[in-house]
C-alpha positions as CSV (number, residue, x, y, z in Angstrom):
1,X,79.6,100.8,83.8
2,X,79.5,103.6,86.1
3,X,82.0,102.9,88.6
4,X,85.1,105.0,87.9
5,X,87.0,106.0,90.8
6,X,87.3,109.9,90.9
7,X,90.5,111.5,92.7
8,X,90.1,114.7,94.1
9,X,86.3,115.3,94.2
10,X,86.1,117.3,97.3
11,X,88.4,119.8,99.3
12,X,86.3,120.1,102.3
13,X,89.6,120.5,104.4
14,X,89.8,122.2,108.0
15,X,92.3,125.3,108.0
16,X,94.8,123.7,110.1
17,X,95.3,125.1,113.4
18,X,98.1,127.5,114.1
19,X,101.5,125.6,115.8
20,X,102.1,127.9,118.5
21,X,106.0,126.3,119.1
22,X,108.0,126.6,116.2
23,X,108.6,124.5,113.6
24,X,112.0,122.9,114.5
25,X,110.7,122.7,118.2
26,X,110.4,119.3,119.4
27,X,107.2,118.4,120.8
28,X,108.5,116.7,123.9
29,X,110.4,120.2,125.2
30,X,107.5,121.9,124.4
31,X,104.8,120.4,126.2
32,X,107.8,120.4,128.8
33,X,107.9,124.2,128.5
34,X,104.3,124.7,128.9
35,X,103.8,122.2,131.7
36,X,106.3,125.1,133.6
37,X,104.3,127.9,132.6
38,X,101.3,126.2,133.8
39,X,102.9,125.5,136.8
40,X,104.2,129.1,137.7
41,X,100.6,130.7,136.8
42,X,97.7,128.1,137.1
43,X,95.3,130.6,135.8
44,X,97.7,130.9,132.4
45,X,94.8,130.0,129.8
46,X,97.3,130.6,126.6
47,X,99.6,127.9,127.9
48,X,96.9,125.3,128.2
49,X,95.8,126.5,124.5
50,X,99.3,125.6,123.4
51,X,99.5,122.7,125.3
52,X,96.5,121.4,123.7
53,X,97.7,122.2,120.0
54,X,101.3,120.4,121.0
55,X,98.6,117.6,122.1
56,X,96.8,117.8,118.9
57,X,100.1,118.5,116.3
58,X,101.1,114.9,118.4
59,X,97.6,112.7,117.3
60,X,96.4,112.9,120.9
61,X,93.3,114.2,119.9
62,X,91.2,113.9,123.2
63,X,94.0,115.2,125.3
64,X,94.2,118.3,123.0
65,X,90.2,119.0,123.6
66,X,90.6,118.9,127.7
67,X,93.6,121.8,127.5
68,X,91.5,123.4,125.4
69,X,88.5,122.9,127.6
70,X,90.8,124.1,130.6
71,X,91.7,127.3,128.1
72,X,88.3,128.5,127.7
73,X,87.1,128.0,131.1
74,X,89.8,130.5,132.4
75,X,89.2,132.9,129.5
76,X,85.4,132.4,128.2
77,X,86.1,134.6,125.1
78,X,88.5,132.8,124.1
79,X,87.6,132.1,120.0
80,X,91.0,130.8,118.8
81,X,90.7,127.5,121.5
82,X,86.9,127.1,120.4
83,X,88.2,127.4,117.3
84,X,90.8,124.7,117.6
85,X,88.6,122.4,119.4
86,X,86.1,122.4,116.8
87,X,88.9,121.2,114.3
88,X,90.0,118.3,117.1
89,X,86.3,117.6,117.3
90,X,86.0,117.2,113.7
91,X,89.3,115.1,113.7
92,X,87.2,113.0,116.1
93,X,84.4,112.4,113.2
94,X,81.8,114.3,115.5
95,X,80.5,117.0,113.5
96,X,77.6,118.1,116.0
97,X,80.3,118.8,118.5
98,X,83.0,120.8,115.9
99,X,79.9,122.9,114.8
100,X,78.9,123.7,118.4
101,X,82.7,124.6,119.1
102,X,82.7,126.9,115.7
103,X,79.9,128.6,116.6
104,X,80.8,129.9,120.0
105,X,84.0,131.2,117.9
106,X,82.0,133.5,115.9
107,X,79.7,134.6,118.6
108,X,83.3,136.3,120.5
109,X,84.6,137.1,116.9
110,X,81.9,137.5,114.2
111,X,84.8,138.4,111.7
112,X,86.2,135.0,111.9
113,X,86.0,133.9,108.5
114,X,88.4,130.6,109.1
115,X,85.7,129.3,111.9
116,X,82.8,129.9,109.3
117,X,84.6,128.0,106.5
118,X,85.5,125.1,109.3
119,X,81.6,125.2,109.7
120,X,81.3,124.9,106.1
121,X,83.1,122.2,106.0
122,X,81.4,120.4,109.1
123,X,77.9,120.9,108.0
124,X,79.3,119.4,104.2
125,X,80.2,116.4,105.6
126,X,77.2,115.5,107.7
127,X,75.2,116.7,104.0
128,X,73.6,120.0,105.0
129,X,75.3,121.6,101.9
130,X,72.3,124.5,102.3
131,X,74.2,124.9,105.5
132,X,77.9,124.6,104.2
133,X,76.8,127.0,101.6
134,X,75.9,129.4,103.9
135,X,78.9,129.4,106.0
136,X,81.3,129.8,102.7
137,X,79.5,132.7,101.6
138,X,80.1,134.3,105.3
139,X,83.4,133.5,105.0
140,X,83.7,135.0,101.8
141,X,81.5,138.0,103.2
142,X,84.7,139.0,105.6
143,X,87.7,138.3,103.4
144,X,87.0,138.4,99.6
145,X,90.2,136.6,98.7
146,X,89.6,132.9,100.6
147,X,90.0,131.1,98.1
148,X,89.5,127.8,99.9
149,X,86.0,128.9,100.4
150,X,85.3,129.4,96.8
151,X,86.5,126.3,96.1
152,X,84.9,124.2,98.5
153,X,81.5,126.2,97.6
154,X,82.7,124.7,94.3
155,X,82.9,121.1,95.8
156,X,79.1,122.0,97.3
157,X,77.4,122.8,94.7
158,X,78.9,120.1,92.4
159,X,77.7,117.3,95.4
160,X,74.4,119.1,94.4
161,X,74.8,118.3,91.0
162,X,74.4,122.1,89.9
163,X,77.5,122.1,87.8
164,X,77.1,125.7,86.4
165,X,77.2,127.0,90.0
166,X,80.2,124.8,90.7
167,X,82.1,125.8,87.9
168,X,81.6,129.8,88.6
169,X,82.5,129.4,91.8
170,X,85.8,127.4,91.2
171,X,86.2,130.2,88.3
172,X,85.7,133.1,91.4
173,X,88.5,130.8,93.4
174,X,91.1,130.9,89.8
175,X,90.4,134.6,89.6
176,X,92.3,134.9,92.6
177,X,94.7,132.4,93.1
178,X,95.5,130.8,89.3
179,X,97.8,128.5,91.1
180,X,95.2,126.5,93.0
181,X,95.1,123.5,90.8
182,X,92.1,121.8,92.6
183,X,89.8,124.4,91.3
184,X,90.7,123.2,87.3
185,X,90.6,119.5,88.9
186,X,87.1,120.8,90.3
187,X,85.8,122.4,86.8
188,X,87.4,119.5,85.1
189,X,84.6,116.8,87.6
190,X,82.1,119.3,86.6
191,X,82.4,119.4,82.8
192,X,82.5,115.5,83.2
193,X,78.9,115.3,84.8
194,X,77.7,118.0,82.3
195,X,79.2,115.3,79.6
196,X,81.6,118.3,77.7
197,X,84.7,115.9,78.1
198,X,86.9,118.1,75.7
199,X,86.6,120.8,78.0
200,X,87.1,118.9,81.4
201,X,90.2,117.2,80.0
202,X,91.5,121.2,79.1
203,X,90.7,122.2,82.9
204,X,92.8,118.8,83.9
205,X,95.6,120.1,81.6
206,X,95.8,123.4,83.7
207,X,95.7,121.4,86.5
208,X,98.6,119.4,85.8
209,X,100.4,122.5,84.2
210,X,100.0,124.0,88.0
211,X,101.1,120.4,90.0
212,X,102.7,118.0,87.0
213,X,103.2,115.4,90.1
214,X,99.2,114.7,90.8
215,X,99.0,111.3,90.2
216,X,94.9,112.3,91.1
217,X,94.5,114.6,88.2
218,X,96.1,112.3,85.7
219,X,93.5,109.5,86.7
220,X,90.7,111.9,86.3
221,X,91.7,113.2,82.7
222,X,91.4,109.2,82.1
223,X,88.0,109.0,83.3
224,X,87.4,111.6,80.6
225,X,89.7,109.9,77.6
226,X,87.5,107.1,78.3
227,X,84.3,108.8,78.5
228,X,85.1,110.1,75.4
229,X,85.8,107.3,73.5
230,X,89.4,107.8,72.9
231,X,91.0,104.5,74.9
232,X,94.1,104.7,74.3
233,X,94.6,108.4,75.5
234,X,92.9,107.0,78.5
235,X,95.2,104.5,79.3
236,X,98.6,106.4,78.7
237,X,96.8,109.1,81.3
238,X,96.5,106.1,83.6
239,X,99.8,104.9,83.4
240,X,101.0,108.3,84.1
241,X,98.8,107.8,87.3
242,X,100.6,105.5,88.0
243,X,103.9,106.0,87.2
244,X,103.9,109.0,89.7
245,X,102.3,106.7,92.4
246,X,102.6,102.9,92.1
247,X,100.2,102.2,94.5
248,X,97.6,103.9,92.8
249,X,94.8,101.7,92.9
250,X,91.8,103.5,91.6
251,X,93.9,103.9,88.7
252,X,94.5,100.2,87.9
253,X,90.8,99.7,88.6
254,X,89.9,102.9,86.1
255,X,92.6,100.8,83.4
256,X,90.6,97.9,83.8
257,X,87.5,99.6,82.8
258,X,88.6,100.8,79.8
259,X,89.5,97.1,78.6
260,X,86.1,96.4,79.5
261,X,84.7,99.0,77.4
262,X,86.6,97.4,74.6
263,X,85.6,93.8,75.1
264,X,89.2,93.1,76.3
265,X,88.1,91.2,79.2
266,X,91.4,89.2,80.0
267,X,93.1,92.4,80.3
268,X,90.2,94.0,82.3
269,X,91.0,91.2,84.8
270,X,95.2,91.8,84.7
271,X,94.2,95.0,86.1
272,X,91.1,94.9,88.6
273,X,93.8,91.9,90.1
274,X,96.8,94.8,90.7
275,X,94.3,97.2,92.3
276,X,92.9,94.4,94.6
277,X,96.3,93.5,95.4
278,X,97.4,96.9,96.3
279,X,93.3,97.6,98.3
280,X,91.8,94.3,99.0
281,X,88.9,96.1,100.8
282,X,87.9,97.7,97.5
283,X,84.4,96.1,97.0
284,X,83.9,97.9,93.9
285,X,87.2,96.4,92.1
286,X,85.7,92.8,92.9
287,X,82.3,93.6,91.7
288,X,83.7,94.8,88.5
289,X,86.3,91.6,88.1
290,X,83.5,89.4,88.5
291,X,81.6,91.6,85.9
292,X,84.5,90.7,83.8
293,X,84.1,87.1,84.0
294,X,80.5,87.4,83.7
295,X,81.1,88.8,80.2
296,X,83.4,86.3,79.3
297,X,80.8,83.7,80.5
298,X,82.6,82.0,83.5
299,X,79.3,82.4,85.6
300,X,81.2,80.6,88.8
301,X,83.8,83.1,88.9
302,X,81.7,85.8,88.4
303,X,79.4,84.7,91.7
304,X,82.8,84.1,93.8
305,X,84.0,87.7,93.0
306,X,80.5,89.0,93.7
307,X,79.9,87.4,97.0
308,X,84.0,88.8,97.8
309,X,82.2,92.3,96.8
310,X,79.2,91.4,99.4
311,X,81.6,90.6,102.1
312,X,83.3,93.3,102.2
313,X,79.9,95.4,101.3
314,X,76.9,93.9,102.1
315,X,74.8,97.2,101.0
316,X,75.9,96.8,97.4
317,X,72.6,96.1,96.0
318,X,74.0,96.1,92.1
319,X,76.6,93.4,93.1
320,X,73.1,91.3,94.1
321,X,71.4,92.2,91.0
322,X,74.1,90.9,88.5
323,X,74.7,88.0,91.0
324,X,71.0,86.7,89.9
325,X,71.9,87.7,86.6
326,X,75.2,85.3,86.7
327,X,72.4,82.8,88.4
328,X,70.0,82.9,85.5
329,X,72.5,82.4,83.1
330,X,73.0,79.2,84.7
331,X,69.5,78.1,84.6
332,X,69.5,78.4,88.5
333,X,66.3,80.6,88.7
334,X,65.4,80.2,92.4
335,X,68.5,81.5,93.6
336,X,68.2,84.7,91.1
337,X,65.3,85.7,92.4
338,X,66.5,85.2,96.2
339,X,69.5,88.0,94.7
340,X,67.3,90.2,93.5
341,X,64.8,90.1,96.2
342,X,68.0,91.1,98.3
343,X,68.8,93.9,95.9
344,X,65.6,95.2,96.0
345,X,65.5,95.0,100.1
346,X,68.4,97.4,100.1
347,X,67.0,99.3,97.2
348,X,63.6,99.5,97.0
349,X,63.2,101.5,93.7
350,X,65.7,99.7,92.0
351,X,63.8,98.9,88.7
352,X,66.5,96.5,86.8
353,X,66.1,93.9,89.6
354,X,61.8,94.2,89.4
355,X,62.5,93.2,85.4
356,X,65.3,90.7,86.1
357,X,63.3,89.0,88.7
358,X,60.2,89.3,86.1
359,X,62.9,87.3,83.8
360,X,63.8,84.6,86.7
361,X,59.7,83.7,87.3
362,X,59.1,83.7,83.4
363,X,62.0,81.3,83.1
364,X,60.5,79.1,86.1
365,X,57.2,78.8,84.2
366,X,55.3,81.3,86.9
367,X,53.9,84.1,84.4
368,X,51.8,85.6,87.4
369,X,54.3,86.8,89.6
370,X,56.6,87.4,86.4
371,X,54.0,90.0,85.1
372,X,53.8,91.5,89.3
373,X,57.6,92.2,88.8
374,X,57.4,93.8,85.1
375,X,54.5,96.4,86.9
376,X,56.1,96.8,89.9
377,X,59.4,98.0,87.1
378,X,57.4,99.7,84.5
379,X,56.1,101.8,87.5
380,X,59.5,102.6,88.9
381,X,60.2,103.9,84.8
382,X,61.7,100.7,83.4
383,X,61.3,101.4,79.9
384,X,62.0,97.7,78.5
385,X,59.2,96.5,81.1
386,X,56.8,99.4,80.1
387,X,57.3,98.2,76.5
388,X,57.2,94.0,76.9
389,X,53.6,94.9,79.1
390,X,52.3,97.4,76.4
391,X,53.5,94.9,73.5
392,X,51.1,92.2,75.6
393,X,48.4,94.7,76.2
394,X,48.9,94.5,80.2
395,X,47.9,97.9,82.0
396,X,50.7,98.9,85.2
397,X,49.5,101.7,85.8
């Protein structure tokens, strides 16, 4: 299976905006205090600024964006409430809008390495990591030591699956701050995708050496246990997960993996059953419970736990593909192929539904359209369908 649910795989966090009241300061008195300022100097732009981070430290996001609005169109060249409105925007979800509002910070301030990184981190989430990539390295260009920066160039370039780059970047981030544990948690992902499991699970040992109370890190270092074999370690690293956080879900779904791997399906289902408890929205979880029944040959509880999967993700075009594999195993061939014909809508490459489906019309007798699918899979690389067509002397090419 390749399901497991990875903590920490990205840091692409916003610098949070600067409190301009103090700590202790209740929030109330201080939009009360700014509200007077306002009110003795209309044109006072700083006190609309801070009345919009009170807004903002307070969760009323839109509010915050209108004094900052008011801010800037008193004071123009004012970078620090572009700035801040980019974060609200991004807050918001809109991305277009925080980038606009970042880049009218650097055009004032061109040294303003915490407006390029929020960049970075706007373009990474709406996927233009050549983007993010190049906002980090400005960032870095103006202050060598942000460490964030590194690491989230780190996160980038791992999201691009170039895991050498990754790791010398989250190496660059260590080299100046060894305490910043999410750069070994980052090397630890990359060494994992590169499949060097002995080293990944040395970076999570750094990591928890740094922060022993990362319930994340602990789940991670079980994805690699288990990726290397060693099941037992896996499990007493997911335990710890969980013993730090009992509501840990992904780690209960992880556990349950692990007694897959070792044909332990009954306790496979113990634990995909805690983690739906604690997330019932977890699609994944179900799909992998009913893959759990489907191994030990319920084939009606496997479909009910697959369609709870669909409900709740009706994109999930594997969860339709074993669906008409549960279906075939109960002879019912017309509704397998209807599955994979809906796997394959949502996923037209996917080769294992062409060759299941290939299965489902040879079972029903109809060799013709059985033989289409087997093409239509050998073409898309299926290997077992490239060698059933060459064993029958069948061209699909």
């Amino acid at each position: 299976m390749k399901f497991f649910k990875i903590g920490i795989v990205m840091m692409l966090l916003c610098i949070m905006i600067s409190v301009a009241y103090g700590e202790t300061d209740n929030i109330d008195k201080a939009t009360q205090r700014f509200e007077k300022a306002i009110n003795i100097n209309a044109k006072d732009y700083e006190a609309y600024y801070n009345m919009g981070v009170t807004y903002d430290e307070s969760g009323s996001i839109e509010k915050a964006i209108k004094e900052y609005e008011k801010a800037v169109s008193i004071n123009p060249k004012y970078s620090e409430a572009y700035y801040n409105m980019g974060i609200a925007y991004d807050k918001m979800g809109n991305m277009e809008k925080a980038i606009e509002q970042y880049q009218k910070a650097v055009s004032i301030n061109s040294k303003y390495s915490e407006a390029y990184y929020n960049m970075g981190v706007s373009y990474g989430k709406t996927g233009n990591f050549d983007k993010a990539i190049e906002c980090y390295a400005k960032g870095i260009s103006i202050n060598s030591k942000f460490v964030e920066a590194f690491n989230n160039l780190g996160v980038i370039y791992y999201l691009k699956g170039d895991y050498d780059k990754a790791i010398e970047q989250y190496e660059k981030a260590i080299s100046v701050n060894p305490k910043y544990f999410q750069t070994y948690a980052g090397i630890g992902l990359a060494y994992v995708a590169k499949g060097l499991y002995d080293k990944a699970i040395k970076q999570y040992e750094k990591a928890i050496e740094v922060n022993p109370k990362s319930s994340e890190i602990y789940n991670n270092m079980g994805i690699a246990y288990g990726k290397a074999g060693n099941f037992d370690k896996a499990i007493e690293q997911y335990n710890k997960a969980i013993s730090i956080n009992p509501k840990y879900s992904d780690a209960y779904s992880n556990m349950g993996d692990v007694y897959i791997a070792q044909k332990l399906n009954d306790k496979a289902v113990q634990q995909y059953k805690k983690a739906i408890n604690i997330n019932p929205k977890d699609s994944i979880t179900y799909f992998k419970m009913g893959l759990a029944y489907h191994y030990k040959g319920d084939y009606n509880k496997a479909i009910k736990l697959y369609i709870e999967a669909i409900k709740i993700n009706p994109n999930f075009s594997e969860v339709y593909n074993n669906m008409g594999t549960a279906y075939i195993n109960k002879k019912e061939y017309g509704k397998a192929i209807e599955q994979y014909e809906k796997a394959i809508n949502i996923s037209p490459k996917y080769s294992d539904a062409y060759a299941n489906m290939g299965v489902a019309y040879g079972e029903k007798g109809d060799q013709v359209k059985a033989i289409d699918c087997y093409k239509q899979a050998a073409n898309l690389g299926h290997e077992k369908a490239q060698q059933y067509l060459k064993e029958n002397g069948i061209s699909w090419k």
